[in-house]
PLY file of the C-alpha trace (Angstrom):
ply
format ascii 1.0
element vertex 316
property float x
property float y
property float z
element edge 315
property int vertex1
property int vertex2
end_header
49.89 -3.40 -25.33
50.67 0.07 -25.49
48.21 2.93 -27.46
48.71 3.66 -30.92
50.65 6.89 -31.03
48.44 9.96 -31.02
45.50 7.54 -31.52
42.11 9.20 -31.10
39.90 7.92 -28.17
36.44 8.02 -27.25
37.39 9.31 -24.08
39.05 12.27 -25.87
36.32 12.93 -28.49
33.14 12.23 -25.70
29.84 13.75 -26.52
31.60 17.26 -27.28
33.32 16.33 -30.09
29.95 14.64 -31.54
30.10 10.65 -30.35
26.29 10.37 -30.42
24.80 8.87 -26.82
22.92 5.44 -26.91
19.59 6.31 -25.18
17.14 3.19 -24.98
13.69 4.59 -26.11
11.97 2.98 -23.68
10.98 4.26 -19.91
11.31 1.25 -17.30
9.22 1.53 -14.13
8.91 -0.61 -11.23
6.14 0.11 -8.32
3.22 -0.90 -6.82
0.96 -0.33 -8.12
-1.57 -2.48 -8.12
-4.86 -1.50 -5.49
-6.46 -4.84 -5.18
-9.52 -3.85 -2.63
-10.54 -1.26 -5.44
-10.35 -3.51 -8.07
-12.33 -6.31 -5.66
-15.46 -3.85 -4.91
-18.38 -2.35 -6.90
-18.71 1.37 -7.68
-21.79 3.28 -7.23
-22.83 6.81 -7.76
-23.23 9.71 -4.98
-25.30 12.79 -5.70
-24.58 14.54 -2.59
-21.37 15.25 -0.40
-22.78 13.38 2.37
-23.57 10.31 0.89
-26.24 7.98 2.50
-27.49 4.67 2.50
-29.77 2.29 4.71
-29.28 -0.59 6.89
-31.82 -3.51 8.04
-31.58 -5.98 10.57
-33.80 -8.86 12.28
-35.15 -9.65 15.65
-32.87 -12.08 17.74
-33.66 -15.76 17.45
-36.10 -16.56 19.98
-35.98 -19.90 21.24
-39.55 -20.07 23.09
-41.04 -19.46 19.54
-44.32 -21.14 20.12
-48.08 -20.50 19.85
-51.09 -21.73 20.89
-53.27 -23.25 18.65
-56.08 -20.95 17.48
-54.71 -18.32 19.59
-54.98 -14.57 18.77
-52.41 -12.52 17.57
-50.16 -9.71 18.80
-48.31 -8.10 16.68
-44.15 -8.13 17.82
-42.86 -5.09 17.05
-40.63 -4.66 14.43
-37.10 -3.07 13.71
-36.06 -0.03 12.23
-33.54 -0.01 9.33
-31.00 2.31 10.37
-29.78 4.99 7.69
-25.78 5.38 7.43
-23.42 8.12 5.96
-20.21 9.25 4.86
-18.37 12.16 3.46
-16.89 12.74 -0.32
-13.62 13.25 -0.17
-11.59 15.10 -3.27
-8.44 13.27 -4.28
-6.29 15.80 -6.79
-2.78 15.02 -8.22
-1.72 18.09 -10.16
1.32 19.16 -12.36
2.75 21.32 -14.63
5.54 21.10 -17.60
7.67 24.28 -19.24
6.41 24.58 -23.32
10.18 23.76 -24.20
9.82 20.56 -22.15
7.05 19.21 -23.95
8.67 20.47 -27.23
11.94 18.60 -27.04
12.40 15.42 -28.32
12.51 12.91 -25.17
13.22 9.22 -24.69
10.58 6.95 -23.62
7.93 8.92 -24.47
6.73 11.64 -26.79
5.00 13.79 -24.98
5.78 14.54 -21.09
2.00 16.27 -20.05
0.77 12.12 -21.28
3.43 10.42 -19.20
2.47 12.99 -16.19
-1.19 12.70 -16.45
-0.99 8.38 -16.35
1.18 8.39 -13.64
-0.59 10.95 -11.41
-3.84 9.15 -12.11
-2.24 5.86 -10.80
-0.47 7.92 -7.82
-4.37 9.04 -7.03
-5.74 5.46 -6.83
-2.78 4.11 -4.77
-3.76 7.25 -2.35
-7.47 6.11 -2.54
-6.43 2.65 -1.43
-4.77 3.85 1.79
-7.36 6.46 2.53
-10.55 4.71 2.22
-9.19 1.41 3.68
-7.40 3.16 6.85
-7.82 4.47 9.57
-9.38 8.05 9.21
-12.05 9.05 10.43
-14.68 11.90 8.48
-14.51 14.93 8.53
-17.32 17.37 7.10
-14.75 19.82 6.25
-15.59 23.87 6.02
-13.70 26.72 4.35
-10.40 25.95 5.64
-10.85 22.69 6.36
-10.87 19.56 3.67
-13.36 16.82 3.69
-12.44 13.41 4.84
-14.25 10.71 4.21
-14.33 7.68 6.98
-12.31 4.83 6.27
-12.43 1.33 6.62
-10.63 0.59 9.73
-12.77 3.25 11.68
-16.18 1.38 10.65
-15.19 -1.83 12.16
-16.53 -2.88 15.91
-18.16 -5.95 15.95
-15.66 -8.33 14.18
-12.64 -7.90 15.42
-9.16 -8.48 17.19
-7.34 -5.58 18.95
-3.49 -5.74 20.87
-3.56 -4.52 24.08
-5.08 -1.43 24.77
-6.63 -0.98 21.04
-10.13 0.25 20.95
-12.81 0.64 18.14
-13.32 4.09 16.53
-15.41 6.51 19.56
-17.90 7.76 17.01
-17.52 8.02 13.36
-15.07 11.30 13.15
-12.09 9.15 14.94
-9.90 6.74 14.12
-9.47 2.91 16.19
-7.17 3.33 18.97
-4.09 1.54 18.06
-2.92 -1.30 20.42
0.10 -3.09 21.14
1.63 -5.02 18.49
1.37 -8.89 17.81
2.42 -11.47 15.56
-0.38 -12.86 13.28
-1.14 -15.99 14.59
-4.36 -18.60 13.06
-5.86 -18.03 16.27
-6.58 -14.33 16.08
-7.67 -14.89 12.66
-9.83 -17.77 13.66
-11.69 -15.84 16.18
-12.33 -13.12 13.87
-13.74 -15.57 11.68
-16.26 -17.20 14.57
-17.21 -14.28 15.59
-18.20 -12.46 11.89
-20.19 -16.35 11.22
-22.06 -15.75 14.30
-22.81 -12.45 13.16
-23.81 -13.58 9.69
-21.19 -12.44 8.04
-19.31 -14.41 4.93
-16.09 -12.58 4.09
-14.61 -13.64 0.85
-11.19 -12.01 0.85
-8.22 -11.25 3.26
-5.70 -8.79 2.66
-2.48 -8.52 4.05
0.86 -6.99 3.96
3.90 -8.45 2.36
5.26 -9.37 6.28
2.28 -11.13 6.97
1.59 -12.39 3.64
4.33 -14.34 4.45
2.66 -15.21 8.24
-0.49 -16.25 6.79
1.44 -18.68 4.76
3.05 -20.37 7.93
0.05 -21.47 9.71
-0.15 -24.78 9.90
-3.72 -25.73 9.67
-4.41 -29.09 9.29
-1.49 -31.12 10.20
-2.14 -33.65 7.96
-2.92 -31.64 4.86
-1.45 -32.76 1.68
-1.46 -31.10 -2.04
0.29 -32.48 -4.99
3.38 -30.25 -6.35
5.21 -30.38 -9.06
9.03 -31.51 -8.46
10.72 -28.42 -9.62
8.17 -26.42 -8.13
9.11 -25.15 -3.58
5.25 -24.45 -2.57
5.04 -22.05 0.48
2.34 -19.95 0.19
-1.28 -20.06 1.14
-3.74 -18.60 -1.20
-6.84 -19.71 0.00
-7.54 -20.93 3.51
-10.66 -23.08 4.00
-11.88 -22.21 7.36
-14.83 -23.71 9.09
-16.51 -21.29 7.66
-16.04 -20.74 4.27
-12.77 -20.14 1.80
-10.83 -17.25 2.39
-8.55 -15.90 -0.64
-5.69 -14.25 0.49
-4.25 -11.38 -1.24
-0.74 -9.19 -0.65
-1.37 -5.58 -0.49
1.10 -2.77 -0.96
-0.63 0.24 0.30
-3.39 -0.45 3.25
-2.04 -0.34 6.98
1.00 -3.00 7.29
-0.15 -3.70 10.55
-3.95 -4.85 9.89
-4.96 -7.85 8.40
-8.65 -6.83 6.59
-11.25 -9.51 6.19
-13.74 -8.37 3.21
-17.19 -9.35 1.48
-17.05 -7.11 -1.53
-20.53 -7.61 -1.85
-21.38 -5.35 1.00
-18.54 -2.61 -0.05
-18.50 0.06 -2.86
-16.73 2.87 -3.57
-19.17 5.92 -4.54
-18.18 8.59 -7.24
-19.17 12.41 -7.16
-17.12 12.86 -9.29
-14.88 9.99 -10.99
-11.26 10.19 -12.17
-10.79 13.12 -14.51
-8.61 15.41 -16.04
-8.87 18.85 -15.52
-6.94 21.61 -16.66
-5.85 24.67 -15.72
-5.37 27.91 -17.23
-2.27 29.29 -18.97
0.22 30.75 -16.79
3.25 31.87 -18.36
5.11 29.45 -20.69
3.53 26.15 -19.42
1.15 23.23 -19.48
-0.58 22.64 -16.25
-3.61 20.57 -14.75
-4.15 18.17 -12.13
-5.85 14.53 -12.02
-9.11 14.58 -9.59
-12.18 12.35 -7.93
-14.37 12.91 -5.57
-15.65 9.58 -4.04
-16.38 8.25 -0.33
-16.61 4.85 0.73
-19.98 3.27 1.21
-19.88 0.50 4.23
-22.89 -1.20 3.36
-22.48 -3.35 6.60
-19.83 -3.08 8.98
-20.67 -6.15 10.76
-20.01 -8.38 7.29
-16.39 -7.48 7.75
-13.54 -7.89 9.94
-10.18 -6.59 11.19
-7.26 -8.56 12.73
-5.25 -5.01 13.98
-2.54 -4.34 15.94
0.19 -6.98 13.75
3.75 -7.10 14.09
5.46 -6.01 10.29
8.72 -6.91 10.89
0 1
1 2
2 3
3 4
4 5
5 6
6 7
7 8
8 9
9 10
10 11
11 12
12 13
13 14
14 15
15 16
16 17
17 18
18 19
19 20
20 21
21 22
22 23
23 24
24 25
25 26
26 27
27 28
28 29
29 30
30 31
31 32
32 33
33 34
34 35
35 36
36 37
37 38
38 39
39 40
40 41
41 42
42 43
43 44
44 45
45 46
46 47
47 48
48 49
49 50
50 51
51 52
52 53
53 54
54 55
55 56
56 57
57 58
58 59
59 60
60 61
61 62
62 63
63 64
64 65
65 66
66 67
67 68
68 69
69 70
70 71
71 72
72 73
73 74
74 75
75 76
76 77
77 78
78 79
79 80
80 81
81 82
82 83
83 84
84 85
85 86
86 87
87 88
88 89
89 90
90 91
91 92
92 93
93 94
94 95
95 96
96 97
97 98
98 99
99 100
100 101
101 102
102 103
103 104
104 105
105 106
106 107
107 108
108 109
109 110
110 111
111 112
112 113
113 114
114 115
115 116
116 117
117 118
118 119
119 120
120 121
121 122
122 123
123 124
124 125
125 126
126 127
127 128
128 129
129 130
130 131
131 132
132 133
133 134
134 135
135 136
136 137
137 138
138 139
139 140
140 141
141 142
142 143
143 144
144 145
145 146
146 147
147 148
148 149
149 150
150 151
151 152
152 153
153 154
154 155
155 156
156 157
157 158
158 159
159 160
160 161
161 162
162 163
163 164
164 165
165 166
166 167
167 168
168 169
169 170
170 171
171 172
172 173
173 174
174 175
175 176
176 177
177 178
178 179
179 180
180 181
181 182
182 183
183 184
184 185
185 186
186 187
187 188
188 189
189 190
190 191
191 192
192 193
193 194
194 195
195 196
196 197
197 198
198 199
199 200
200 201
201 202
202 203
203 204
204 205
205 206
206 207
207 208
208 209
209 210
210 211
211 212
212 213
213 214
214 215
215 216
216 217
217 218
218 219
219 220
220 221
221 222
222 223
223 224
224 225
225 226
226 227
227 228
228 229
229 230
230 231
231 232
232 233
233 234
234 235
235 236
236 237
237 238
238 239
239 240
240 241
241 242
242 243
243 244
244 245
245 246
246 247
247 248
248 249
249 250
250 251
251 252
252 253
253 254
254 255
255 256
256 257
257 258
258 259
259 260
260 261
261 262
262 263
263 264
264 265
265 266
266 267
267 268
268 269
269 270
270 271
271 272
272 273
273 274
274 275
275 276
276 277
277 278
278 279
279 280
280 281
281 282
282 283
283 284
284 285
285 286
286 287
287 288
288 289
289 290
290 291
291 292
292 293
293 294
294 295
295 296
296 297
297 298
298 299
299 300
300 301
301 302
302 303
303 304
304 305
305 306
306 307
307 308
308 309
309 310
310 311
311 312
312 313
313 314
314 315
């Protein structure tokens, strides 16, 4: 069919000739953003920059442990707890938005500075996560110079797995030495695991990235493991593997390094705020609303040795 003679369109009229638009007043957004080792761990305070805290440890097992009876004593001399520190480090997402633009009537949302100011709060926290559980090492920072503070991966040497040619962090201003990459296998992860039991270490979480999410879900274990699953239901994913040494729950993360696999006890983990999240604003320049979302906060390994690190993983 043919159109009507003359016949006005939509096309013709448009938004010029007043067709209103058909705006859904809702914003959609789709990221990670979800930082699960934050959300695992305790907070604490800090009062300083450098923030410090203590270590103990015992005398080795000693297996000739035995004494005469009636026999006089000499005293075995004792260990020293050890004190530990790291840097505060400021995080600070900032922005700005025109009076007009805050004016105007928007979609979504009514005002634009409160839709900024969530989202770089969120965008600071995601930053946190790949900071403080990375590779960096500190950095005391001067006048030109920012603070670091020392992250995760550049704490642990005594439990862990490294590809060829990886090292541990040379002192506690560098990062690990990356090695050559390998798939994630059980076996690295099961030495890991020996080797942080014979240290004394429980580790209650793992977390991995998607690629190896899906790896961790492949190992085999057991080969005669069974579970019970529903009939409409495909099972292929491991969230908790029982070790020889305790359960492990496995969790997916989005923004630490793709190519470690971190082994946690959140009990001997905290982040510590200077200063915690906070809005701050800035003063009027010209026609605009500006400010920027800040913390200060540094990562407080309580004990290295009651984590570990399988590093050095394929992630594709």
């Amino acid at each position: 069919m043919a159109l009507t003679s003359n016949g006005l369109t939509s096309y013709t009229v448009g938004s010029t000739g007043g067709n209103r638009e058909d705006l859904g007043d809702i914003l959609y957004r789709v990221e990670n953003e979800e930082t699960p080792i934050l959300a695992a761990i305790s907070t604490n305070s800090a009062e300083a920059v450098t923030h410090e805290w203590m270590n103990d440890t015992l005398a080795a097992v000693d297996s000739s442990n035995a004494a005469l009876e009636g026999d006089d004593v000499t005293p075995v001399a004792s260990t020293v707890p050890t004190r530990l520190s790291n840097v505060c480090q400021i995080f600070r997402k900032s922005w700005a938005v025109t009076g007009t633009q805050e004016k105007v009537r928007k979609a979504g949302r009514a005002s634009e500075v409160a839709r900024i100011k969530v989202n770089r709060a969120i965008e600071c926290r995601r930053d946190m996560e790949r900071i403080l559980f990375g590779e960096q090492g500190q950095a005391a920072g001067d006048a030109t110079t920012a603070r670091k503070a020392r992250g995760f991966e550049s704490w642990i040497a005594t439990n862990d797995s490294r590809g060829t040619s990886g090292a541990d962090a040379a002192s506690a201003t560098a990062a690990p030495t990356d090695g050559t990459q390998r798939a994630f296998t059980e076996t690295l992860l099961k030495s890991v695991l020996q080797s942080m039991f014979n240290e004394g270490a429980r580790p209650k979480n793992a977390y991995v990235s998607a690629f190896n999410k899906q790896a961790f879900s492949a190992f085999t274990g057991r080969s005669n493991a069974r579970q019970m699953v529903d009939s409409n239901t495909v099972h292929a994913t491991v969230d908790i593997y029982a070790s020889d040494f305790g359960e492990l729950k496995v969790f997916p993360s989005a923004h630490h390094r793709s190519r470690s696999c971190l082994l946690v006890d959140p009990e001997y983990l905290a982040v510590s705020f200077l200063r915690p999240m906070q809005e701050v604003p800035l003063a009027k320049v010209g026609d605009s609303i500006r400010g920027f979302m800040l913390c200060e906060a540094t990562l407080e390994m309580k004990n290295e040795s009651a984590h570990g690190i399988v590093a050095d993983l394929t992630t594709s």
